[in-house]
C-alpha positions in Angstrom: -20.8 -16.4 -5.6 -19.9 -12.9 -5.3 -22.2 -10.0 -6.6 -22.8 -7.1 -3.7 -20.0 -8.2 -1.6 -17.7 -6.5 -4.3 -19.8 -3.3 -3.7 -17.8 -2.1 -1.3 -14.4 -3.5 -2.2 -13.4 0.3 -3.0 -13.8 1.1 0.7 -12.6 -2.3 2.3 -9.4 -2.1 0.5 -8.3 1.1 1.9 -9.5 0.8 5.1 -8.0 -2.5 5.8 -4.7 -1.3 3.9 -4.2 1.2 7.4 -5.9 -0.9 10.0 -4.5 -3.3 11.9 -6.7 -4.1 14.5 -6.5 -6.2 17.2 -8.9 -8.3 19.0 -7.6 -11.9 19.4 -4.2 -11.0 19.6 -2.1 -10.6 22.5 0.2 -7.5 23.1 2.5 -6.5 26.4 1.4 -3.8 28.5 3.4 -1.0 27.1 1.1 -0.1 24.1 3.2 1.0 21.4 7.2 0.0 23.3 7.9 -1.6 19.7 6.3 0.7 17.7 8.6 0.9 14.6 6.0 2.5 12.3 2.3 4.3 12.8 -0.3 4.9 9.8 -3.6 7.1 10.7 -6.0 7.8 8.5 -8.8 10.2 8.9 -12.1 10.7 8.2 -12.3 13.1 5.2 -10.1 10.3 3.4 -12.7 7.6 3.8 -15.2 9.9 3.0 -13.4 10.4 -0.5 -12.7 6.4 -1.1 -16.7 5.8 0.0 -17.5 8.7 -2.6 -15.1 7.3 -5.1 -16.1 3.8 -5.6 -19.2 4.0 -7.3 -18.1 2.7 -10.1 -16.3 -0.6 -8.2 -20.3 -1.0 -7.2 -21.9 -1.0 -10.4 -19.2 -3.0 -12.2 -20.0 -6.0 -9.5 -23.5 -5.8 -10.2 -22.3 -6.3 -13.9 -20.4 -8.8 -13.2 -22.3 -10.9 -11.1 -23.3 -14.5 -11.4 -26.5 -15.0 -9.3 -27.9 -18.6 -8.2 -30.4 -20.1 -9.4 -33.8 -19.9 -7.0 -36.1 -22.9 -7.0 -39.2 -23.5 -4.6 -42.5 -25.5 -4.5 -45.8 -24.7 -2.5 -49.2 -26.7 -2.1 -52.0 -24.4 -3.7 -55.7 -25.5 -3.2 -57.1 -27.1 -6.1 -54.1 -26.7 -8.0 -51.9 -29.0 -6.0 -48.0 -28.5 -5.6 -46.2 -25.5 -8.0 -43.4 -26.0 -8.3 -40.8 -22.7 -9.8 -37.2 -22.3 -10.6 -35.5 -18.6 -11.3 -32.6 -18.7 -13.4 -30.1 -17.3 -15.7 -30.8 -14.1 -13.4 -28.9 -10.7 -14.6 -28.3 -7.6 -13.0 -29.6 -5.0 -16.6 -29.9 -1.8 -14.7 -28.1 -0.4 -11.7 -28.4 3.1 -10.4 -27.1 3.9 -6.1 -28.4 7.3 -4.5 -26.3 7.2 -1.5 -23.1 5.8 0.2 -22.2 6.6 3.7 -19.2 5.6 5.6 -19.3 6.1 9.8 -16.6 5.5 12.4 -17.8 4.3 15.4 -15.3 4.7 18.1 -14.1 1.7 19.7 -16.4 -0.2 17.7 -16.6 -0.7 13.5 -16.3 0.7 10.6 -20.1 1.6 9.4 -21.2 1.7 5.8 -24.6 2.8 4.8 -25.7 2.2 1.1 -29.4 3.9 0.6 -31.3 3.2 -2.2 -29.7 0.7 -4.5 -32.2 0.7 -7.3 -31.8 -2.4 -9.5 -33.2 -4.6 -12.4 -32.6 -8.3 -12.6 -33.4 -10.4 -16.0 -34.4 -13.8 -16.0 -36.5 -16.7 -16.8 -39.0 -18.7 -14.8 -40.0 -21.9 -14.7 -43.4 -23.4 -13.6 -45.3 -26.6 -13.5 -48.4 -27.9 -11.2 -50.5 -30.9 -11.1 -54.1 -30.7 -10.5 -56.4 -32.1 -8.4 -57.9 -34.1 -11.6 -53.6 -35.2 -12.2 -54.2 -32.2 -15.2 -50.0 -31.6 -15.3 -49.2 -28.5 -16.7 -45.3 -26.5 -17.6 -44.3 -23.3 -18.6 -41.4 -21.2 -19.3 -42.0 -17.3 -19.1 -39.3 -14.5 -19.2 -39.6 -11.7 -15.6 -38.1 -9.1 -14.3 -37.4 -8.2 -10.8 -37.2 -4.1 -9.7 -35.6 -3.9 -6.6 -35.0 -1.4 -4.3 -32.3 -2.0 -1.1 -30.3 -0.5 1.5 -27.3 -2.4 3.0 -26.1 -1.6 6.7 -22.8 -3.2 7.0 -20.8 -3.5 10.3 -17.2 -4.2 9.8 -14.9 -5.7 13.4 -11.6 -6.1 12.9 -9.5 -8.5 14.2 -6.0 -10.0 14.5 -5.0 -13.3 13.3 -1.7 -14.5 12.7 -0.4 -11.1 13.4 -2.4 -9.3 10.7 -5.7 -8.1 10.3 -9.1 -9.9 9.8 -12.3 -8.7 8.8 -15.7 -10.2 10.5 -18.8 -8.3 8.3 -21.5 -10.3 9.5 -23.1 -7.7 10.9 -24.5 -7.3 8.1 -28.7 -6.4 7.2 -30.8 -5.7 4.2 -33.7 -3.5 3.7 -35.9 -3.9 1.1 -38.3 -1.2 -0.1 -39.5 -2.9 -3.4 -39.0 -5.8 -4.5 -41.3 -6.3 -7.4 -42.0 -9.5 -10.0 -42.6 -8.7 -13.7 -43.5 -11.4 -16.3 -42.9 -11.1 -20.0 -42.4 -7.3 -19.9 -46.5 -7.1 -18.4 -46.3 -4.3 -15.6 -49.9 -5.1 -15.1 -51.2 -7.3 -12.6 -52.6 -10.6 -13.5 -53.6 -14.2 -11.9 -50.1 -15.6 -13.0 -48.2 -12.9 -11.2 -50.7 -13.1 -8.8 -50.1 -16.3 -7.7 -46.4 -15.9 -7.6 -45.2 -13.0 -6.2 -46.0 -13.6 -2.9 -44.2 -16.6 -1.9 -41.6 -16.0 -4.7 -40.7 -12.5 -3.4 -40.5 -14.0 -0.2 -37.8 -16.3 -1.4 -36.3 -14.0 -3.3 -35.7 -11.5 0.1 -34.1 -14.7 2.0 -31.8 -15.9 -0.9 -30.5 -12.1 -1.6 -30.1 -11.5 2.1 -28.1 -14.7 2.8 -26.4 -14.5 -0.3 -24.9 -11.0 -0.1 -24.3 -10.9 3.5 -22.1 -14.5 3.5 -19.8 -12.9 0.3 -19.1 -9.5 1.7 -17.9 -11.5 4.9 -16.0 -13.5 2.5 -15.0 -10.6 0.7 -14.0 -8.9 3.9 -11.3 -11.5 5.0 -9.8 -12.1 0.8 -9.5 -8.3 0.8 -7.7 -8.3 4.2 -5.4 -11.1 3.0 -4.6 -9.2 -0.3 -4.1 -5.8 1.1 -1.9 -7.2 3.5 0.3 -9.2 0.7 0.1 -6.3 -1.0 1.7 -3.8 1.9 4.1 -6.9 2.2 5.4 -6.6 -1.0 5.8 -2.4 -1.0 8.4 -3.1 1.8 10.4 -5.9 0.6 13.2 -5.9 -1.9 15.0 -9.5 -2.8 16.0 -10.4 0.8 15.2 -7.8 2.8 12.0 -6.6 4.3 10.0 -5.0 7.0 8.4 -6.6 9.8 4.8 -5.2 9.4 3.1 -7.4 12.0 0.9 -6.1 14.6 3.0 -4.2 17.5 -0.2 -2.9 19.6 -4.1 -3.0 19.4 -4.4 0.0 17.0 -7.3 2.8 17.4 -10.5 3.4 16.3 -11.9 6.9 16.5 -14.7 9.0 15.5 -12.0 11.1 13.3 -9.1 8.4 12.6 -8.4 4.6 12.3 -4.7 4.4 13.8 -2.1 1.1 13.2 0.9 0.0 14.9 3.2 -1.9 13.4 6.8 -3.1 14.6 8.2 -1.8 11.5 12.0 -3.4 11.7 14.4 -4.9 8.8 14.6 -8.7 8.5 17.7 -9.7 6.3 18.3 -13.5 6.1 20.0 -14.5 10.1 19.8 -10.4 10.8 17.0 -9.2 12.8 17.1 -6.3 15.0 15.4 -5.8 18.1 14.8 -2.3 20.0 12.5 -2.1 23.2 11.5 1.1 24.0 9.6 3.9 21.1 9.0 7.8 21.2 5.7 7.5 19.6 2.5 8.9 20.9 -0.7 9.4 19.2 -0.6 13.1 20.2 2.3 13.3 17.6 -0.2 13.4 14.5 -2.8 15.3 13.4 -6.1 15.3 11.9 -5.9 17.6 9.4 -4.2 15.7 6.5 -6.1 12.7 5.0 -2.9 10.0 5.6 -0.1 9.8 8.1 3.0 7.5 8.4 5.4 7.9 11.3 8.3 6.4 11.2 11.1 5.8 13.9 14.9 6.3 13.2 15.0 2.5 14.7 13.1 1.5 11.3 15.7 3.9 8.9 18.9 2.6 11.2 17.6 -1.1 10.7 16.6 -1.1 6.9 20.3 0.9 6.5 22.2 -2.0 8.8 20.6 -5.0 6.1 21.3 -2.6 3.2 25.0 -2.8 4.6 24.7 -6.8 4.9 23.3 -7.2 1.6 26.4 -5.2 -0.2 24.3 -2.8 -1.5 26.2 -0.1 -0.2 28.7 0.1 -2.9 28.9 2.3 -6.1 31.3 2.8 -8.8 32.0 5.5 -10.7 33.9 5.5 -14.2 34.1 7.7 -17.4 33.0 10.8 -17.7 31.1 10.5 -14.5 34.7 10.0 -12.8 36.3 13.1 -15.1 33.5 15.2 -13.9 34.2 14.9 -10.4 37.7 15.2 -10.4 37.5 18.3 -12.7 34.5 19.8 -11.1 36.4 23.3 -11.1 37.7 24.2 -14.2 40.9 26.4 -12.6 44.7 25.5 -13.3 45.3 24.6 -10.1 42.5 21.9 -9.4 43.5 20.8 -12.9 47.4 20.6 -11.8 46.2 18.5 -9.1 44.0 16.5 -10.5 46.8 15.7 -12.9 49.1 14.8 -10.3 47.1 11.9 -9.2 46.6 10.4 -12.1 49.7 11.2 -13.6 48.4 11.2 -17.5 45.9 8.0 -16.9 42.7 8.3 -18.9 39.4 8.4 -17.2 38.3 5.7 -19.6 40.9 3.2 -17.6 40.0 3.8 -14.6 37.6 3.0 -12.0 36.7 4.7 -8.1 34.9 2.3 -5.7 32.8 4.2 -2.8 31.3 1.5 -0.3 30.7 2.0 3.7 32.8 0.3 5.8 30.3 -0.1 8.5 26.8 0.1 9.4 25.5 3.3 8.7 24.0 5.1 11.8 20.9 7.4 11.2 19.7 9.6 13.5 16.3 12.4 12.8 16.8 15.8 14.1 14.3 19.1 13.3 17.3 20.0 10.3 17.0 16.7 8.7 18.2 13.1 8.6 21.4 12.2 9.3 23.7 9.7 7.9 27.4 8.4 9.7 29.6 6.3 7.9 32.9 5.2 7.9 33.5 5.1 4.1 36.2 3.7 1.6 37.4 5.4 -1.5 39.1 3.3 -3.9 40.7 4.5 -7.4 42.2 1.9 -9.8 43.5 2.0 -13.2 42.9 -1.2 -15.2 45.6 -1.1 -18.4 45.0 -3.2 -21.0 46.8 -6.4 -20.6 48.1 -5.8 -17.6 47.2 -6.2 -13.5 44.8 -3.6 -12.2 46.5 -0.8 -10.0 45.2 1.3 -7.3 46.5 4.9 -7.6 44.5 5.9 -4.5 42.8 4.4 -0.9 41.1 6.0 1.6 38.8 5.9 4.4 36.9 8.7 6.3 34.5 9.3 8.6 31.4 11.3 6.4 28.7 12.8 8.3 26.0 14.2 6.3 22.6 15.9 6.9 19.8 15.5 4.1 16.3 17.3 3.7 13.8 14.4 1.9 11.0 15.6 -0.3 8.5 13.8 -2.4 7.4 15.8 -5.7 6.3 15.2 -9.1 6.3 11.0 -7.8 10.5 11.0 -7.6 11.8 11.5 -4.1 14.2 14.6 -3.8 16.9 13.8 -1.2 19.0 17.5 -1.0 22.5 17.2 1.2 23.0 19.9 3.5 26.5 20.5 5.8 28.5 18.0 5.5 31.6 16.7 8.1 34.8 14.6 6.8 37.1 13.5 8.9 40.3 11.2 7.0 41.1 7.9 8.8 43.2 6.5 6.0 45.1 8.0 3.4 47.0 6.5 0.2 48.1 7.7 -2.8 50.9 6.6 -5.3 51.4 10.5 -6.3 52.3 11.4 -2.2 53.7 8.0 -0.9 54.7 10.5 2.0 51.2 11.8 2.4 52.6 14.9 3.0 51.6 16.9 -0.3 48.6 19.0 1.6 47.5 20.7 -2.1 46.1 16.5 -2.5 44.7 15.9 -0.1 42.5 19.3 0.4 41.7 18.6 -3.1 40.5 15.5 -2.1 38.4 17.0 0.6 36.8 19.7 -1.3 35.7 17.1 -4.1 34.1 14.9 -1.5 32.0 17.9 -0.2 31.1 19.3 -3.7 30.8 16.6 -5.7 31.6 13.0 -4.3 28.9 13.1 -1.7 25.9 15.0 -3.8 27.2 12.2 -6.7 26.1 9.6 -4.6 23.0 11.0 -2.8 22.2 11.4 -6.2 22.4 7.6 -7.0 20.9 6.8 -4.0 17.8 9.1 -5.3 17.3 7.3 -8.2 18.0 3.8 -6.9 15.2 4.5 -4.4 12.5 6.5 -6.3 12.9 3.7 -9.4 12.6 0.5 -6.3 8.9 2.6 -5.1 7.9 2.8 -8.7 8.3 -0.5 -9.5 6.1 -1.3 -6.2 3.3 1.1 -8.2 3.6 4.3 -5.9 3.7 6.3 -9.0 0.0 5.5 -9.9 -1.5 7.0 -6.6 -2.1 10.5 -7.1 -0.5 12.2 -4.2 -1.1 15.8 -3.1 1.1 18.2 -1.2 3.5 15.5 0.5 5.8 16.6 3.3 8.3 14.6 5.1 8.5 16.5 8.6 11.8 15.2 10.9 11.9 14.9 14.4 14.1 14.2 17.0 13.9 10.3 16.7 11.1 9.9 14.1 10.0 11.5 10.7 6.5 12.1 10.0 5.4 11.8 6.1 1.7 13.5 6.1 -0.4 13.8 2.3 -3.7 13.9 0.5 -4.4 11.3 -1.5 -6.8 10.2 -4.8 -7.2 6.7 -5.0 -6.5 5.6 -8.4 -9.7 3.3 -9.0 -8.7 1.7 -11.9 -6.6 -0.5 -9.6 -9.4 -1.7 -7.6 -11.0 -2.5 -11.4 -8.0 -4.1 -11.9 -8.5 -6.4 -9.1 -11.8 -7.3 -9.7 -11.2 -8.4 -12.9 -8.1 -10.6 -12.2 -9.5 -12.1 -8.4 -13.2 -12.0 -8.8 
């Protein structure tokens, strides 16, 4: 049975969707050595979720399903009454105030003052005399409440993840008042029962919503951690988002660690040693990520294993690179190595040789490869032929951006260096007017080409994870030497916690 357990689910979700906290679990003494990845969130943004969930609460009073009440007491002269309460039904709803307190070291606190509700019914009677006189009825009530919830949430580790103990939980009730077929007037019928039945009533709501918003607690724990799962795994490869360290709890932030490194099939890396500190982020943004070059370098190396590292370029794409300057001499050359082939027949191959190494600096992140360039004509009806081959050492610095939900990934200098060179126009290799064609392609065109690709590859793999229906305001994507901080304000898109409730609850 869940009815005010859902309440909250608004403010559970997100707060257990960046917390991570550790109480059963045991970590080594170096608190955050295998740190791969560190989300803070702060105050004013659980301020906004408690604020913007009101409407999560009153569709779980909606859509609740309340048990049925039954009791029996011994009156004098009258013998036992016996009463049952059913087909109860939230009509009315109306909440004055929602609070949400960090207590450092301790909980999460959540306040709800004044919940002013209705609930619909029937109620059912009977009693035997003294004189064996047996008489039943059925009457229609109403019940107007009026409650306030104190909440206490712990959080705990299990399994590596995050659970949620909310029984710390109390009810106050400052009405709680019987009606009986729509008469707001006292009489010897309501009389007799609202005493003991209110009494009931107060024992039954407080045991019934304190034991589902534990419940709650832990299912909304489990989800949002399937959930942050699923954002960072693709097919076979995924991040380790277990627990790396017993996170914080402050009066300003709630603070996770997580060990935030690729798992690809066999591949797993390792690292030992982390630059974060929690001096590195701020308080003045509502969300943080930090992430450490270890996590980009690891997700990059199963990329690699996986193949994905490979593009191919044809048609018009392929003309438009190797005609990116319309003078007679880039033409001549241009001409020269294909030696009167059409575009249409041919195919280029980029892929990286080798693991790509990343490293953050203050100008951006930056990408080493050893990468292969292969050009190959495929006539019709005949084998396919490779007019050019060649490997190179690229290094390339790029300035990230997040805007209008697509992620904007601009190249900066760029470094080639050519390890291996082939062409079937310059079997010698000695034609320099080639091969500084080459390199000046690479730089202007080849390497924004595939940054570009990469772009979209990326932006599309997020959306279809559902970061496009956050609303996020004023990202930035800050680099470091050795980590990259992404720091926004946020509003939480509450149709997706509707969503929920109408699929899981």
């Amino acid at each position: 049975m869940l009815w005010v357990g859902r309440m909250r689910l608004g403010t559970f979700a997100i707060l257990l969707l960046f917390v991570r906290v550790s109480a059963a679990c045991e970590f080594g003494p170096f608190p955050y050595r295998v740190t791969g990845i560190v989300c803070r969130m702060t105050k004013p943004a659980a301020l906004l979720l408690n604020q913007e969930t009101a409407q999560v609460i009153q569709a779980a009073f909606r859509n609740a399903r309340f048990p049925n009440i039954t009791g029996e007491r011994s009156m004098r002269f009258l013998g036992k009454v016996a009463y049952g309460l059913t087909n109860i039904q939230v009509s009315d709803l109306s909440i004055e105030q929602s609070d949400v307190e960090l207590k450092e070291d301790d909980a999460i606190h959540i306040a709800i003052k004044n919940v002013t509700a209705f609930f619909k019914g029937t109620l059912t009677y009977g009693y035997a005399g003294a004189w064996f006189l047996q008489l039943f009825h059925s009457v229609d009530f109403e019940i107007e409440s009026s409650i306030d919830l104190q909440i206490n949430i712990k959080l705990m580790c299990q399994k590596d993840q995050v659970a949620a103990d909310a029984s710390d939980c109390y009810l106050s009730f400052h009405k709680l008042t019987l009606h009986l077929q729509g008469d707001k007037e006292p009489g010897w019928l309501k009389q007799l029962f609202t005493d003991f039945i209110s009494f009931t009533l107060k024992l039954v709501f407080k045991g019934e919503v304190c034991n589902e918003i534990n419940f709650l607690a832990q299912m909304l724990a489990n989800f949002v951690h399937d959930l942050a799962a699923n954002f960072v795994q693709d097919e076979d490869i995924k991040l380790d988002i277990s627990l790396a360290s017993a996170p914080l709890i402050k009066a300003n932030y709630l603070e996770s660690h997580h060990k935030g490194l690729a798992v690809y099939k066999n591949y797993s890396s390792v690292f030992s040693d982390s630059v974060f500190s929690p001096s590195l982020l701020t308080k003045s943004r509502m969300l943080y990520f930090w992430l450490s070059e270890h996590t980009l370098n690891s997700l990059a190396s199963a990329a690699f294993l996986d193949k994905r590292l490979v593009l191919t370029i044809r048609g018009e794409k392929l003309q438009a690179l190797f005609e990116m300057e319309d003078t007679g001499a880039q033409q001549k050359v241009a001409q020269k190595i294909f030696q009167g082939i059409s575009y249409n027949d041919t195919v280029a191959k980029v892929w990286s040789l080798t693991h790509p190494q990343i490293s953050l600096e203050p100008e951006g992140t930056v990408v080493k490869s050893l990468v292969a360039l292969e050009v190959s004509v495929f006539p019709a009806g005949e084998e396919p032929l490779i007019i050019l081959y060649m490997e190179k050492d690229i290094t390339v610095t790029i300035q990230a951006a997040y805007a209008e939900k697509k992620l904007i990934l601009r190249p900066l200098d760029s470094r080639i260096e050519f390890k291996v060179f082939k062409c079937r126009a310059d079997p010698s290799g000695n034609d320099p007017s080639i091969r500084n064609f080459l390199q000046t392609m690479i730089s202007v065109a080849g390497i924004p080409e595939v940054i570009s690709r990469i772009e979209s590859t990326l932006t599309s793999l997020m959306n279809s994870k559902g970061l496009n229906l956050f609303e996020i305001k004023n990202p930035e994507i800050i680099t470091r030497k050795g980590y990259a901080i992404v720091q926004l304000d946020f509003s939480f898109p509450n149709h997706l916690l509707l969503d929920f409730l109408g699929k899981n609850i």
